[in-house]
N, C-alpha and C positions, 0 to 999 in steps of 0.2 A: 426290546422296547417298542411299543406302536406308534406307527410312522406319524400318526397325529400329533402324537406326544414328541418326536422327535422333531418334526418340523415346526412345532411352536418354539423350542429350545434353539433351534436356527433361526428362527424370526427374532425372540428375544439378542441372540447375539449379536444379526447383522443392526437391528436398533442401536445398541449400546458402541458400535464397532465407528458406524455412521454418525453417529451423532457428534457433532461439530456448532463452533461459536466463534466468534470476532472475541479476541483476544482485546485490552484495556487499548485505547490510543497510545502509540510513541512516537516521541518528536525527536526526529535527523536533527541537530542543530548544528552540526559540523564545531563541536566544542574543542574537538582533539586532532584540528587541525595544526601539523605543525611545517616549522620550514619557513624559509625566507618570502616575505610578502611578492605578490606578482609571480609565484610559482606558477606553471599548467598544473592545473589539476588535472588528476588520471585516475583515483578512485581513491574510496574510505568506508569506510565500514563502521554502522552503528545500530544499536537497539536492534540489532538479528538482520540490519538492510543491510546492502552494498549499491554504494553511490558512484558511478562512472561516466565519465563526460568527455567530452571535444569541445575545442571553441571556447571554454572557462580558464580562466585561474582563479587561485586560491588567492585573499586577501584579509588582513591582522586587523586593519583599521576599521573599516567599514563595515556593519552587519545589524543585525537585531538580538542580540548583541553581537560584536566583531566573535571569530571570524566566520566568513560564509565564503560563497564562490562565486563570480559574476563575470560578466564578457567585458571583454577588456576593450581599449579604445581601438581603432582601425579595424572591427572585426563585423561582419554583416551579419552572420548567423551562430548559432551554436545550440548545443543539447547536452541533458545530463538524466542517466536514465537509471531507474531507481528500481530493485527487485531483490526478494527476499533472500538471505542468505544460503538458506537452506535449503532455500527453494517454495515452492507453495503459492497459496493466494494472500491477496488482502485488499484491503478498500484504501482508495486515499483520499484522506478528507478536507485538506487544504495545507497550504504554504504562504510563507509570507515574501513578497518581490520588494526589491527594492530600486529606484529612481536614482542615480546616483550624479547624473548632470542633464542637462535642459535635451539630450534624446527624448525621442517616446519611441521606444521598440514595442514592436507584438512580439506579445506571450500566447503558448499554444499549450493546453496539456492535453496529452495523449495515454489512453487506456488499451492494452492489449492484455489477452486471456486466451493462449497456446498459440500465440500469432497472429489473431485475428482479432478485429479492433474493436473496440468496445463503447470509447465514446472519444468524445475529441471537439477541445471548444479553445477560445483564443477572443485577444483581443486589442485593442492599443493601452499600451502602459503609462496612464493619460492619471498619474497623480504628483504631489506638489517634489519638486527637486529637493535630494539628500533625504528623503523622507520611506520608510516601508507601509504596506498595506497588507491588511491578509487575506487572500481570495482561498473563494470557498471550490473543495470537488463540482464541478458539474454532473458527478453520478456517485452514488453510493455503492454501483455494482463491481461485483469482484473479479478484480485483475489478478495478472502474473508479473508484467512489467509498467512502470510509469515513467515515461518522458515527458518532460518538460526542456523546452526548446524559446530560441527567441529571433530575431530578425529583424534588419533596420536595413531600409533604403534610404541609401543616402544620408543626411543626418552629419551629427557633428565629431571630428575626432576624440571624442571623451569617451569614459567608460558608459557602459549601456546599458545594464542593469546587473541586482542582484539576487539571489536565490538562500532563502534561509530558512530554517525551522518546518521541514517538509514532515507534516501530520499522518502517520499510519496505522492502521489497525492491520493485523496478520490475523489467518482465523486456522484455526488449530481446533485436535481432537480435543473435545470437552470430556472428564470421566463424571457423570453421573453421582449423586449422593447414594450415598448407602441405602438408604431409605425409598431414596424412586425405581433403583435396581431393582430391590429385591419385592416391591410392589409390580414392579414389570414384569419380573420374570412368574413371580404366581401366578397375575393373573392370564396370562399363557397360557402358564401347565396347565392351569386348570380348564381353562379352555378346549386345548387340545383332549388333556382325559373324559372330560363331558363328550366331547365329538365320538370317543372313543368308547366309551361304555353306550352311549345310543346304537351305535353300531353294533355290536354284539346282541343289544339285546332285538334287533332287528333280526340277528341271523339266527 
């Protein structure tokens, strides 16, 4: 076969090979949490994520709806970090926090992509007590891991916020319609055989 022709038929493959899409949004809702209320939470797995943390427990009562995870009372900081199960990327596009008593702790969320960071924004969790909100990604760009994290100085002995409903897109190999393939791949071939019969008739 002429390396033309053969090297279009590698182009066509590495296209269709490469070619990748953001998968529909899934929401972590921690629905299938189970266990006695004020457990530490240590990980859970859902919609293809896996959710693991320090500094939370899990709680039945409280949430958007119950249950979700949140820092418990006497606790300054904590994190819970969120990455695909199977591995991969994906974008995260928002979670909802919740106010749980008259603290205001800062929220930080953190974006990393093979270890190195990506974006990273925060702020004071300055809305009305017993109540959630939904904050949005600060980037659309695509991660490996997401942390979310929180911190109080000083402040009152009550619990200190809560984490629910964390929004993700994973982004997976797309397969092509039948129909765009097989318009891909002709117009290739044919490509490359044009390239190839000028050639010849050159020599």
């Amino acid at each position: 076969m002429p390396k033309p022709l053969l090297s279009s038929l590698a182009a066509t493959v590495t296209v269709l090979v490469l070619w990748t899409t953001p998968t529909e949004a899934s929401t972590i809702t921690f629905s299938a949490l189970t266990g006695p209320n004020n457990t530490p939470f240590v990980s859970y797995s859902e919609v293809g994520f896996t959710v693991t943390g320090g500094g939370f427990l899990q709680t039945l009562i409280f949430g958007n709806p119950a249950p979700d995870v949140f820092g418990p009372a006497g606790t300054s900081s904590g994190s819970i970090t969120v990455t695909p199960t199977a591995g991969g990327d994906f974008a995260f596009n928002a979670v909802d926090l919740g106010k749980p008593s008259i603290n205001n702790p800062n929220y930080l969320f953190e974006g990393f992509l093979g270890g190195n960071p990506v974006f990273s924004s925060g702020a004071v969790l300055n809305i009305a007590t017993g109540t959630f909100a939904n904050f949005l990604s600060p980037s659309n760009a695509l991660i490996d891991t997401l942390r979310i994290s929180y911190s109080l100085a000083g402040g009152f002995n009550f619990s200190v916020i809560n984490v629910d409903n964390i929004n993700v897109s994973a982004v997976s190999a797309a397969v092509p319609e039948p129909a765009s393939s097989l318009l891909l791949g002709i117009g290739l071939v044919g490509l490359g055989a044009r390239r190839w019969h000028h050639r010849r008739q050159r020599g």
